[in-house]
N, C-alpha and C positions, 0 to 999 in steps of 0.2 A: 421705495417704489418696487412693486412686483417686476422679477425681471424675466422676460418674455424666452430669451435660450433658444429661440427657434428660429433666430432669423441669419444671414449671412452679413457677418460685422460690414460697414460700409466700407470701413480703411479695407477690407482685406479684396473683396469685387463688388464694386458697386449695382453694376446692372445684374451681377447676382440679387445683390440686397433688394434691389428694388422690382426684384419678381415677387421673391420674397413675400414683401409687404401687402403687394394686391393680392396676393394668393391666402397669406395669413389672417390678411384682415378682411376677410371675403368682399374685394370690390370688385372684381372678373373672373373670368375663366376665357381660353380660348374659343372661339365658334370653332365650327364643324370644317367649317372652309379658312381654308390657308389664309391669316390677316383679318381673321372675323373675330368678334368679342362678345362674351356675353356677360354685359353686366350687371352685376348681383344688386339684391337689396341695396346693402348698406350704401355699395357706389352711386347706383342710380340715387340715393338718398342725398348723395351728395350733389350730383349735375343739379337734380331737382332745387336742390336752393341756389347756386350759380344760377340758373333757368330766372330764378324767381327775382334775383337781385339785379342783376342785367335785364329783365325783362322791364321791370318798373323804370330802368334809367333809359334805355332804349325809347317806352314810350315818353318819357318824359323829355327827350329831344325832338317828338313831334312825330316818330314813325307810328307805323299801324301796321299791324300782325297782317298776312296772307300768307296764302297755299299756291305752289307751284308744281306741277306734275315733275313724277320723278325721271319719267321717261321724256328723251328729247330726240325729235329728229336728227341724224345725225348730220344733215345739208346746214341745220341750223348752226354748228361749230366753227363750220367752214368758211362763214361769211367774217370773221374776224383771224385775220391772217398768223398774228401777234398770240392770240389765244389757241386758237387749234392746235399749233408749232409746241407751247407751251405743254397742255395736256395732251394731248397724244400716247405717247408712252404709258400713260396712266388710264387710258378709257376702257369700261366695260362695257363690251355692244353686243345688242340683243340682235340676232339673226333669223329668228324666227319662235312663232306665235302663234297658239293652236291650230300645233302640227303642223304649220304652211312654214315654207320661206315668207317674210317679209317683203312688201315693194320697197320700203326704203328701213334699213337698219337701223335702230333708235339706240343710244346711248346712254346707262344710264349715268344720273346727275352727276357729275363730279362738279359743279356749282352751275351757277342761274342765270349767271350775265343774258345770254344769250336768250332763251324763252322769256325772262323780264322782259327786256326788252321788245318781242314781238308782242306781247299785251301794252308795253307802255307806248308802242306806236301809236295803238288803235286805243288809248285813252288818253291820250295827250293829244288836246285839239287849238287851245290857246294858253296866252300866258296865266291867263286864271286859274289853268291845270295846275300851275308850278310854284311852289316845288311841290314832286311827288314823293313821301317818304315813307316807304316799303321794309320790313323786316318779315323772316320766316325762319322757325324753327323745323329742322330737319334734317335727316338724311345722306350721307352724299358717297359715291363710293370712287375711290380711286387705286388702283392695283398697286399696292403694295407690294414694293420687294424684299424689303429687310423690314419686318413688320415686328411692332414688339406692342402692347398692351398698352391703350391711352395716348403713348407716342404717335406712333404711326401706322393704321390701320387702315385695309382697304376699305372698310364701309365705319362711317363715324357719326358721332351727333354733332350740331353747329346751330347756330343763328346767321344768318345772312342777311343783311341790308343791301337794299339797293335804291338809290335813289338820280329822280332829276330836277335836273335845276336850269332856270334860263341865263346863269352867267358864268363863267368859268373864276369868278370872283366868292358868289355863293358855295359851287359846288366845295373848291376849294377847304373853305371854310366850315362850310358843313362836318367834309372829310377830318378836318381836326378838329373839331368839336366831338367827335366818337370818339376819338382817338384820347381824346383827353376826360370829358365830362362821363362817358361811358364804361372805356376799357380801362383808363388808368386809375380813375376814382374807387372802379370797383375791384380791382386787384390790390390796390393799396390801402383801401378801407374795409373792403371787406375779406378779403384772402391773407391780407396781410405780408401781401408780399411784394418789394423793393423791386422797381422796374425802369427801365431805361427807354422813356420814348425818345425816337428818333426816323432819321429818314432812311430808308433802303438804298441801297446805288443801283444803280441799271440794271447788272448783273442781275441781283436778285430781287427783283421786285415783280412782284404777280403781271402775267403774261395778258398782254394790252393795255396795260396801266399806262400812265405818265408816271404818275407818282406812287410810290407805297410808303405809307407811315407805319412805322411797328413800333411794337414794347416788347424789348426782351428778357427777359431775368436771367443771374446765377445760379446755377444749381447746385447742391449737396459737394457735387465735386469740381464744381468752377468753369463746368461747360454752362453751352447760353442753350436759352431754348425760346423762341419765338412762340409769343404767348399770345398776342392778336394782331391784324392786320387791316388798315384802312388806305381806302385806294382811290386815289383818281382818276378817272376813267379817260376822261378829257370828252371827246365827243366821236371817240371811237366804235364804237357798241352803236353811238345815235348813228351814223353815216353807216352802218353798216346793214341795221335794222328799217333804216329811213326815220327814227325816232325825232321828230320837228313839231315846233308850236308857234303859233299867231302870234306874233309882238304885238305891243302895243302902238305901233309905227306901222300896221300893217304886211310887217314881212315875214315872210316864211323861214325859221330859225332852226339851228340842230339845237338840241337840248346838251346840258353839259353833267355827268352824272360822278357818282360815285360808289361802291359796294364796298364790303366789311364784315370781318367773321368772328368768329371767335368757338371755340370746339372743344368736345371732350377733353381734349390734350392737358386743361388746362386742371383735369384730375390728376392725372400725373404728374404734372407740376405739384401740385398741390403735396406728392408722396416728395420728390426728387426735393423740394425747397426745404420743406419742414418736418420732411423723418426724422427717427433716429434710429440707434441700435433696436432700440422695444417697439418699434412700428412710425404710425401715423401721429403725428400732431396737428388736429384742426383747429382751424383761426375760431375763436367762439362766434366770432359774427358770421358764421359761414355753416356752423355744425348744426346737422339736422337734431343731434344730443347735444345738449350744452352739458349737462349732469347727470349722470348716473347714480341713485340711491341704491346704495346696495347690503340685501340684509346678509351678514357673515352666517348665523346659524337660525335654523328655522324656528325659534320660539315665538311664542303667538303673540305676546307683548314687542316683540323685534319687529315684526312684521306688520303691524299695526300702526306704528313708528315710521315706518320707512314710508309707508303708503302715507301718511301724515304728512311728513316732512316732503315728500313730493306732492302733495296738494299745494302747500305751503309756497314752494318755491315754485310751480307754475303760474298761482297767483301774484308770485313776486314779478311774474315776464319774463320766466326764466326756459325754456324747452326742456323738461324731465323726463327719463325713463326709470321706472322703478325697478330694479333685478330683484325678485324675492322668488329666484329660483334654487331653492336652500336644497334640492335632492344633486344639484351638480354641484361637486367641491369647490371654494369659496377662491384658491388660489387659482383656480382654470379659468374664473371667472373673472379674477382682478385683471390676468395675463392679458384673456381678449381684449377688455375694454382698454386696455393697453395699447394693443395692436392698433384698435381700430381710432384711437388715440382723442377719444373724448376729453375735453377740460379739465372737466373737475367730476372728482369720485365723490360720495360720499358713504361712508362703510360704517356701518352701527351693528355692534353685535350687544350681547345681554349684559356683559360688563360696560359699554360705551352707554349703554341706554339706562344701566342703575348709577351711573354719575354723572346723566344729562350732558355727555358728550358724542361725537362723534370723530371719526379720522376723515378730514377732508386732505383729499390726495389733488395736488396740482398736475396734468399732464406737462404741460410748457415749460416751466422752469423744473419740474421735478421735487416738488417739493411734499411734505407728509407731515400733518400736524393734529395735533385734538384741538377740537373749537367746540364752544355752547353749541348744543340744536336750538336750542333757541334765537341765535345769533344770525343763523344760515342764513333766512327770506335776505336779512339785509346784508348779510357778509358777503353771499356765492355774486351777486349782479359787480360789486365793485373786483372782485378775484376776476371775473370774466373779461370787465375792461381792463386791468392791469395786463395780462396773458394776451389781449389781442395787440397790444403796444409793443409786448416784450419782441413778440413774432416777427412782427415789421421790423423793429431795432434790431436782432438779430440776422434779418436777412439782408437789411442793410449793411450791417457792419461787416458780413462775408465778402458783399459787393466791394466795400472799399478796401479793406484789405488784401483782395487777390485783385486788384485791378493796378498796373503797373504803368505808367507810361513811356512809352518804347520810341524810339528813332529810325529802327532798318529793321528790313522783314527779318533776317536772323532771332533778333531781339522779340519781332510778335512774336515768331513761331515759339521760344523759348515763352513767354509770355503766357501762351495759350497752354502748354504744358499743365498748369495747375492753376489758370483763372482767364484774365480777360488782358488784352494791351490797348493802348490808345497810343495813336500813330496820328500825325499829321495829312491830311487827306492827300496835301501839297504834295506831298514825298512820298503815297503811296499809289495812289492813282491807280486805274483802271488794269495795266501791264501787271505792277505791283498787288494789286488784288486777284490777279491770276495767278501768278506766280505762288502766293497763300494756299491758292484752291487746291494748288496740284500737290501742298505740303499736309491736306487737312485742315485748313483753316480758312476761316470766313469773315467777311464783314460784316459782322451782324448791322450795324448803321452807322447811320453818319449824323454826330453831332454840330451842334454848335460850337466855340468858343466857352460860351458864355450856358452851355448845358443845356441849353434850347434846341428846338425841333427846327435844322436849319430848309430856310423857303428854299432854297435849290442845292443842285452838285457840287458846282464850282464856287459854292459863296466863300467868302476870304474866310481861312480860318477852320476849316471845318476840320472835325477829329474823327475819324475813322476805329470804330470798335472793334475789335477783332479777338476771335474766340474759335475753340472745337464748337460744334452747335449738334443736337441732336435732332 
């Protein structure tokens, strides 16, 4: 393996390293304004297929794409007591607008409950309407004050759902159906990475909710990071907006809803789970490049070849880019694709190509070998699925290994030090999870027993996850 030399080892500072890597592997730069991003090609190449694999599962639970203005009155915040309290601290508000003060100050979006909702009043007329199910890609800016890249930014990209339902049995249901058929399927199939659905406690769970389901992962260094979030809303939002539909009984009913996101962040996950010292490693089901063909020196027969061989394997369904940029030196080049941590290489130079070989370079496991080119169309698709295995196997087996199971908060906080603790909810409780907060430490959720997504707080048995969280 080309080795890259220009990164900040992880052992030595981690959130060094992982500036690092966005930086090296060109997927951001900072915005102009304090907490603002701008994301490069290669990153935005990456949300774009997140976009596209979530988009497909999203509509295949029955929602439908809309647009919501980014600007919101801000009377409209107000009317949900739980929620205001909630973002507050975090709103951008527009004060005025060509040249004038404003009559009423607009907000922008730090998310949609609330304008959803005045449209879903005024289209929800009977049970026929229901359910209603809403998704929108977009936008949303909330003021950051320890802002780092992909993490936590004032203005980000997202999906949001929002949906109504005429039963608090649906909604319910619905809510974990995202949660599962959605966010987990497609973290664990296609990003390749080991996640822990579970329920929120009160404490933290999105401001109006009843309920928030999350999936959190481990990262590189054994903190968690909250990767999506599905919420019950109850029928808070409806009483607030007047949001009601005709039963089939004739009676005038609130609707019972729920909303759900999921956000840039989950590129940073993407560096934080599966880097290494030499950069980026992407899940091949996920990589806008699954392969890179890369000519070592510019002779004409080399290059002819490469362009070959990547016909060859796009026909096989594979994503190819062919490098046959032979005026920039061959090792600056192997470095990048390094960085930006492509699959699989393939490097043909004039000796590779007069004995009908090639060096196929593995990114994920690391590995470097001569194969047939002849071999490739059908070798590179099975390489691709072994490497998206290995991914999840190893993110998995970080998870079990730093995960301890603890008895007194002494023990979490020790625990959290270098991964995650599992605590009895019994014995940690609400006092007990303050207690955590004021030490740096969180509950990221609250399990099952039996590793399940428990239906309530108090259910017998529940285990309390506890971690640093970013």
């Amino acid at each position: 393996m080309a080795k890259a030399a220009v990164l900040t080892p992880r052992a030595d500072d981690f959130p060094r390293w992982y500036q690092d890597v966005v930086d090296k592997a060109e997927l951001a730069d900072n915005g102009p304004v304090r907490g603002t991003m701008v994301i490069r090609p290669y990153g935005y190449g990456l949300w774009e297929r997140m976009q596209q694999e979530l988009d497909a599962r999203i509509k295949a639970a029955g929602a439908s794409n809309a647009y919501f203005p980014l600007m919101i009155p801000q009377s409209y915040l107000t009317r949900e007591a739980e929620h205001v309290e909630g973002f507050a601290p975090e709103l951008a508000v527009v004060t005025h607008g060509g040249g004038k003060e404003l009559e009423e100050p607009v907000v922008i979006r730090p998310t949609s409950e609330t304008i959803v909702n005045d449209y879903f009043a005024k289209w929800v007329q009977s049970y026929r309407d229901l359910p209603l199910l809403i998704n929108q890609w977009a936008n949303v800016v909330r003021w950051e004050l320890r802002p780092r890249v992909f993490l936590r930014t004032t203005e980000f990209l997202w999906q949001e759902g929002h949906t109504a339902h005429a039963t608090y049995a649906d909604a319910r249901d619905y809510a974990a159906r995202i949660q599962r058929d959605v966010y987990a399927d497609f973290m664990t199939n296609v990003l390749g990475m080991d996640v822990v659905p579970g329920r929120k406690t009160v404490r933290e769970r999105f401001a109006g909710a009843i309920n928030t389901l999350t999936l959190e992962g481990m990262m590189g260094d054994g903190k968690a990071l909250q990767m999506s979030t599905s919420h019950e809303l109850g029928q808070n939002f409806a009483k607030a907006f007047d949001t009601r539909y005709l039963s089939k009984e004739g009676q005038r009913e609130y609707v019972w809803q729920t909303s759900w996101g999921s956000t840039t962040r989950m590129v940073g996950a993407l560096v934080m789970m599966h880097g290494d010292d030499d950069g980026l490693r992407v899940p091949p089901r996920l990589a806008p490049i699954q392969a890179v063909v890369v000519a070592v020196k510019g002779d004409d027969a080399v290059l002819a070849e490469v362009r070959a061989i990547g016909d060859r394997l796009t026909a096989a369904g594979v994503r190819v880019h062919v490098d046959d940029r032979t005026d920039v030196p061959f090792g600056r080049r192997a470095v990048d694709w390094e960085l930006k941590g492509v699959p699989v290489r393939i490097e043909v130079g004039p000796r590779d190509l007069a004995d009908g070989t090639a060096v196929l370079v593995r990114r994920i496991p690391g590995s470097k070998d001569p194969v047939a080119i002849a071999a490739l169309p059908e070798l590179v698709p099975g390489v691709l699925t072994e490497d998206q295995a290995l991914l999840l196997a190893q993110s998995r087996a970080r998870r079990e290994s730093r995960t301890v199971e603890v008895t007194s908060i002494d023990e979490a906080v020790e625990a959290a030090r270098t991964g995650w603790g599992r605590i009895p909810w019994a014995a940690l409780g609400p006092e007990g999870e303050a207690r955590l907060a004021e030490r740096g430490v969180s509950v990221r959720c609250l399990v099952a027993a039996d590793g399940s997504v428990p239906e309530r707080d108090d259910q017998p048995g529940n285990i309390a996850v506890v971690a640093r969280a970013y």
